[in-house]
Each structure stands twice: as C-alpha cells, then as structure tokens.
C-alpha positions, 0 to 999 in steps of 0.5 A: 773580492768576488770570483767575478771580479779578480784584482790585485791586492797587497800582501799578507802573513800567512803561516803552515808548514812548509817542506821543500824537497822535490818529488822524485827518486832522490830521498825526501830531506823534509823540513819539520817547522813550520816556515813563515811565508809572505802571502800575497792579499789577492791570492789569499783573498782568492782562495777564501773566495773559492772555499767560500764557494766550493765548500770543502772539510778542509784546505791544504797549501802544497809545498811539493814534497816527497813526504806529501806525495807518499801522503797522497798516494798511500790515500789514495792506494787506500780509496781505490783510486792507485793500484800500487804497482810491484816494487820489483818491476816498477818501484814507487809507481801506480796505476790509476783507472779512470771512469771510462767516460772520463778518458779524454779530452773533451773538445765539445765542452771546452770554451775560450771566454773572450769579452768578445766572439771574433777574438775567439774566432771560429775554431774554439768553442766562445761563450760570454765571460760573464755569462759563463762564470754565472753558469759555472759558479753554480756548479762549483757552488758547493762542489767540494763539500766532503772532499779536501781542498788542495793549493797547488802553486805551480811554476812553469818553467825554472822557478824565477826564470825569466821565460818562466809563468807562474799559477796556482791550482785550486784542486779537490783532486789528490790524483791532480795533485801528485800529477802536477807535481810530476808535471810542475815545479810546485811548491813555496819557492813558486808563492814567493814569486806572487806578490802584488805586482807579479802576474800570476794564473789563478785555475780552478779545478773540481771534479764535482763530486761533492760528497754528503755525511757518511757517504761511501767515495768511489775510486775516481770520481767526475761529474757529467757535466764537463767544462774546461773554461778559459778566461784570456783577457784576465788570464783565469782558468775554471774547469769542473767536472772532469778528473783526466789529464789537460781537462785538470792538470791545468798547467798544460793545455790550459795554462802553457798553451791556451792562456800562454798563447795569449799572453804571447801574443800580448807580450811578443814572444811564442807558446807552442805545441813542439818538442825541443831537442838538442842534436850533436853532428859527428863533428861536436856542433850543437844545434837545437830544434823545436818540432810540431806535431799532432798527437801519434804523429812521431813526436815522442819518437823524435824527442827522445830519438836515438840516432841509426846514423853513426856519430850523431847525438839527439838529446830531449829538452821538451816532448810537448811544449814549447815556449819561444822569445827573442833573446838579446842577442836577436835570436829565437831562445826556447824553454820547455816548460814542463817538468815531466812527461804525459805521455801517450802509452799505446804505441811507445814499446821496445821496438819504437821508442826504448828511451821512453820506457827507460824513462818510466822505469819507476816513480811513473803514473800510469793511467788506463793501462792494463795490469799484468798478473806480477803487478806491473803494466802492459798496453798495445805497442809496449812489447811485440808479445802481449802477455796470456794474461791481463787486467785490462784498463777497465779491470776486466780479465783480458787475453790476446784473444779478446776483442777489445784493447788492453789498455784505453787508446789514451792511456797515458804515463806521467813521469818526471822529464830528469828521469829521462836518459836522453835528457840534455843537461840545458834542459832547465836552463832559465834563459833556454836554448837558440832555436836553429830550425822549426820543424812541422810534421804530421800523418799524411798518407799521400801528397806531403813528401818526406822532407822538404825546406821552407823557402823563407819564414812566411812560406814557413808560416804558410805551410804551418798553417795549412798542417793537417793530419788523421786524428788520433784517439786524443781528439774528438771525431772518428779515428783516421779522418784528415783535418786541418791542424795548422801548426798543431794548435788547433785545440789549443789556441787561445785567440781567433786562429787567423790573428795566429797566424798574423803573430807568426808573420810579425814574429818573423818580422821581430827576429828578421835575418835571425829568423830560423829555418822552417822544414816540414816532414812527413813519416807516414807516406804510402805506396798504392798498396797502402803500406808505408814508405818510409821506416820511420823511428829511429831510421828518422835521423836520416832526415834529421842528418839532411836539415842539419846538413841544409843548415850547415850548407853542404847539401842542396836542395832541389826548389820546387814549388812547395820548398826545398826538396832533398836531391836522391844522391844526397838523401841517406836511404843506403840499407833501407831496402828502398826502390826508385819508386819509393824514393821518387814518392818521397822526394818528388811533387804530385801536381794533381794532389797539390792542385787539389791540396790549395783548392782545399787550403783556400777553402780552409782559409776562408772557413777562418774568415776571409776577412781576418786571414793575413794577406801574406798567406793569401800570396803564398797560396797564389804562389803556390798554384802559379809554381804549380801551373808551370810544372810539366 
C-alpha cells in the first residue's frame, strides 16, 4: 500500500507490551506482560509504509502510560531538551526551550489540500494534493534516519464516546509524545477502536532532523523548511519540519479543527474554536455556554472564570475547543475534546487568572518560559513583581532592566485539564453537555459594545462572521493590527470560509426552535484616552449574570439595530467606579462606526467570493444598514 494511496484493509495480530494507566499525578500501576492486540492491516500496512519512508533506528508503539512518560522524560532532561524544574515548587515538571525560529505557528506554510482550489477558498493556503505529497514525500524520505520512530494512538474525546474521533500519530519527536499524552487519551484502549470499518486519522509528524552515525543531537531540533499539510478529503495530516506546538501536536489545530471541521461539515455536526463552561445561577440552575474567541481575547480567563458576583458558580469543561451535535433530544450537545491545556503563558498571572495557575502547580510542561534561580518558572503576567534575577526563554541571564521579555510572548504550558480545580465533574461525559447559549468575543477597541444579544441564529451567524480582532503574537503579521476573524476559525477551517458560513446557517435550520441563543461581547473597549473601559477578568461575570438573566426572561433588553443591548438599570456595574459616559460607550450604538464597520464587512465579504457567500448574510448586512439609517 503506497502513502500515496491509503485504503482500508482487514486486521491483523500483532503483539508488544502494553501498559495502561494514564499519565498524571495518580501513581503508575503498569502492567508488566506483554498484551496481545488486534491491529488493524490498514494501520500496520501504514505504518510500514511511514518506516519504510522515513527510515528510523527503531519504532515504538505507545500505550500512554505513567512508566513511559517518566521514560521519555528522563531522556530527555538527559539530551537537553527538559530542564527538570524544582521538586519543591513544581513536582513532576519541565521546561522545554525551543529553537527561537521554531516558536510559533507558521501560517505561510501551512496548506489545506483539497482535490480542488475553491473548496479551499481564499483564506487557507491550497496546494494540489497530489503534488503536495510528491514534494512532501521526499523531505520525509529518510527524515528519521537515527532517531525513534514513536505510534501515538490518540482519541479525541472520551475513548468510545459517541461525539468522540479517534487518530494516530506517527512522531520522531519524544517532546510530542509526552505533549499529547497530556493533551490526549492515548493508548491501547484507542487501537482497539481501529478496526477495518472504523474511520481513523493517520497524521504524519517529523521534525526533519535525521541524524547521520556518530552525530552529536541538539536540544530541540526542526528543519527550515516547515509544512503543516492537511488532506480533508481523505482526512490525512502530514507536517515536517517543525517541533512546536499545533505545527506537531496534531490532535489540535490539525486534527480537532481543521479536518474536524470537514468531517462536521460532511457528517452534520460542528468542530469549533470555543470553550465550554458550566454556570450555576444562585438559584441552582444549570446552564452551559460555549464562547469563541480569538488568541489573548479573554478566553482562558472565561473558561476558568471565577465569579465577583456573589452566588454564581462558573465551572471549565473546555479552554479551546469544542465540538457540537445535535442530540436526540434536538438539542445542541458539546464534548470538549481535549484532554489537557496548551495554554498561552504570558498574561495569565495571580491577578487575572488564579485558577489557571492552581491548575499547573506541577506535572505541567512549560515551553519558552524563563528560569528563576530556585528552579521554578516566571513570564510576564505571572506575578505583579518579576523576580532580580532570571534565565530568560532563551537561557540568557535576564534582569527587570532587560530590554527583552523574559519569556517568548508564545510561551506556552501544557497540563492535564483533571488538574484543574474549576473543572466540572460532566467534563468527560461521552454524550457531552446541552449548549444554552453561544458567545463570540474579541479585542475591539471601539465600536463593538460590551454585550449585546443576537436577534435570531442567522443574525447570530452574521455577527460571527464578521468577528475581527488585533492579532496577537500566535498569529503571523504585527502585533495590534485588526483583522477579520470570523468565528475565530480563520487559521483553522478546513474548507472555503463562505461554505462555513452556509453550515452555520443550515445548522441552524437542523436545531430549529432548539437553536440556542447567539451574544457577542467585547472586554476590551477604550475611552478617547486609550485606556480600557471595562475591567474585565473576574468582574466579567457581571456580563455572565446578563445572558443568563436574557436566557431566563428576567431582564430586557433594548433592540437596536446591531441586537439586543442591556438597559443601563439592569447592567451590574454598582463598585466599578463607572461614569455615565463609560456605561453609555459600553451600552449604546456609534452610527458613524457601524456605517463604517458594514462598509468593510461588505468588502470582506466579497474578498470571500461574491458568488460563494451565503445570501442570508447579504440580507443581514442590508438590514443592518437600513436599522442604522433610521437612527437619529
């Protein structure tokens, strides 16, 4: 069978030890005999294929366990690729320093393969499939010559839950391996699911660095040239060259949106760039609430929010990702399905996010974040006082005075989500959560108002298409700079953005009166001195407390032509020290702005493909300019 050509065969025996406990903080019970296991032909057949290419010493088939993971790790605090942090202060945890021109996501260089060009459409980066594996195959040839070839099975998920996907890893990357098994349930468990009529993703990952007899390994090693290519029609993933995180942790953006999104798209059900969380009114009502937002728009702070309004609970299910399917009831039910958290370190301190960092009080992975001289970790954001004295991301020495951060502004920590001690008991159910409401945010520093609700689902999809926000140091491009963002899936959908759309709207149509309630918000609003309005943080549950009032019927709201906006009686702004002025900004509808705004949403639009774009949307965008021609 050629990596050309991938089909599905029958099974085959195949046999190696096998241990099963997950990776954590519980102690490892490992089993010590070897298990025999039913693996399927087209899956071994694959993987000869890949060692057959690649060319490694040796292969080894990962069962997740807590004796693997100390394995690899101890290797790798050996290479130089782990700095193993103070037992003290961080217990079973590491840094990792990347090569500093291996730090990001690399936009530029990653491709979406469709048969053909317009299923792309005109925000991913098209190659031809078969032109694209041709290139591909002869950077992977020989690519893991030295090195280990590692099998990662992986679910996405609960293992066997019915909202669940399952995929397979091949890595010659031990700093991925012990990654995804933070970020995934791997193991045996998952290669029992693949079997000749099962669907699986096969993703392909080197970090091109084959090593020739005798030669001396560096600490983290990539190749120059990067690719991060997706196959949605046979639902593949290939991806060389790079080592950091979603270009090779595959199960992320590859596989849980990129290809997911296609697959939801075929299959009727929704792969999205949100967190879940679960909220508890004072009264003991339950609902949940799934939220896009861009990279450093607040998402984190969100999904592990901790309430200032007294009586209300916020639980986490998700931080990044979500995936949505009409249940049998009608309803619209969510899984997260991530195991853990990749979080972005900068920014999340004492002060803005405390449950984030409960979260990685050990068995984390911190990722171009500084040193500090008792062996734990800092970065920008972490406390409100840098320490006199650091490492920096880079290893250099670092003081307050230094002119560059500490740590890279993409540092990142990766950490099992059970850790977390916001996380809400349903967050592994298999047959997920009802989602109540939809939420999209973003950083806007003028026009879009604090909080405002939808009018009805198409409107909803309308002001999820036309999101936009600065950019952030995850993306490529200058720092601060607008751009459009629609539903926070730019980098991340795997098909033309207007047929995107087209799902949303026939989702809707799917869930009917079932449909929940789409809000936008906006934490970042200034005054004409450039300084925030809002506070933002935990004081966001004051919003939080409106949409679930809106969703409960006892607030109003006042209808304008962008939705539903709180009236100033019913907002809880008392102690923030707000003037009427502020709360106008945040309440009320600039006509100049939004004219302006729907003049560039329509040329947006029509960057997508006039022809393409769905017409409800085109009707939203007239209604919205006729309401706002009738204001005063």
């Amino acid at each position: 069978m050629s990596l050309l050509d991938r089909t599905t065969q029958k099974t085959s025996t195949s046999t190696y030890p096998t241990r099963v406990d997950s990776v954590g903080s519980r102690p490892a019970r490992a089993s010590e005999t070897p298990t025999t296991l039913r693996i399927d032909a087209g899956l071994a057949a694959w993987i000869a294929d890949v060692t057959a290419l690649t060319e490694p010493s040796n292969v080894v088939w990962c069962d997740g366990s807590t004796a693997e993971y100390d394995l690899l790790t101890k290797a790798m605090v050996a290479q130089g690729t782990l700095i193993r942090l103070n037992p003290e202060w961080r217990p079973n945890s590491f840094l990792a320093r990347s090569d500093p021109a291996d730090v990001a996501r690399v936009e530029d260089r990653t491709f979406i393969c469709s048969t053909t060009e317009i299923d792309a459409g005109p925000t991913n980066n098209w190659r031809e499939p078969a032109e694209m594996k041709a290139e591909l195959t002869t950077h992977f040839r020989g690519s893991m010559r030295g090195r280990t070839m590692y099998v990662v099975p992986f679910s996405m998920g609960p293992v066997g839950g019915p909202l669940s996907q399952v995929g397979v890893q091949v890595t010659d990357s031990p700093y991925v391996v012990v990654s995804m098994a933070l970020m995934t349930r791997i193991g045996t468990d998952v290669l029992n699911l693949i079997t000749d009529d099962a669907p699986w993703v096969p993703a392909l990952h080197s970090v091109g660095a084959p090593l020739t007899p005798g030669a001396v390994d560096v600490a983290w090693p990539h190749n120059a040239s990067k690719y991060i290519a997706h196959f949605p029609e046979t639902r593949e993933i290939w991806s060389f060259g790079s080592g950091y995180g979603g270009n090779a942790l595959l199960g992320k953006k590859c596989f849980a949106l990129r290809i997911a999104s296609v697959m939801a798209r075929d299959e009727g059900w929704m792969a999205e760039h949100m967190l879940l969380v679960k909220i508890t009114s004072p009264e003991g009502r339950v609902y949940h609430v799934a939220a896009a937002f861009p990279s450093a728009c607040g998402k984190t702070n969100l999904a592990m929010l901790k309430p200032t309004v007294p009586g209300w609970k916020v639980e986490t299910i998700g931080d990044d990702i979500v995936w949505m399917r009409p249940g049998p009831d009608g309803k619209l039910r969510a899984i997260n399905p991530e195991r853990g958290f990749f979080g972005v370190a900068p920014g999340t301190g004492i002060e803005t996010n405390q449950t984030a960092v409960d979260t990685m009080w050990g068995n984390t992975i911190f990722t171009n974040v500084a040193l500090r001289d008792d062996g734990d970790v800092w970065w920008e954001g972490l406390t409100p006082t840098p320490p006199a004295h650091l490492l920096d991301w880079q290893g250099n020495d670092w003081t307050p005075a230094s002119s560059t951060p500490a740590a890279h502004p993409n540092a990142r920590f990766t950490v099992t989500a059970d850790q977390c001690p916001s996380i809400a008991e349903e967050w592994e159910s298999p047959e997920g959560v009802v989602v109540d409401a939809i939420l999209f945010g973003g950083r806007r520093p003028s026009t879009v108002p604090l909080v405002a609700q939808s009018k009805n689902w198409a409107h909803g999809v309308f002001v999820g298409a036309t999101m936009a926000s600065e950019t952030t140091a995850a993306a490529a491009g200058a720092v601060g700079r607008l751009r459009h963002d629609p539903f926070a899936m730019l980098p991340f959908v795997g098909y033309n953005m207007a047929d995107y759309f087209q799902h949303w709207l026939d989702m809707g149509d799917v869930l009917g009166e079932n449909a929940p309630p789409i809000f936008q918000v906006n934490w970042f609003r200034k005054n004409d001195a450039g300084s925030y309005i809002w506070p933002g943080f935990s004081e966001n549950s004051r919003v939080v407390e409106w949409i679930i009032r809106r969703l409960e019927g006892d607030v109003a709201a006042r209808q304008t032509p962008i939705g539903g906006l709180p009236l100033v009686h019913e907002l809880n702004v008392e102690g923030l020290g707000l003037s009427d002025s502020d709360v106008a900004t945040l309440t009320g509808v600039d006509k100049a702005a939004w004219l302006a705004e729907a003049d560039e949403t329509a040329t947006y639009f029509d960057s997508l493909g006039a022809d393409r774009m769905p017409e409800t949307l085109m009707t939203e965008l007239a209604r919205l300019r006729a309401g706002l021609a009738k204001l005063a």
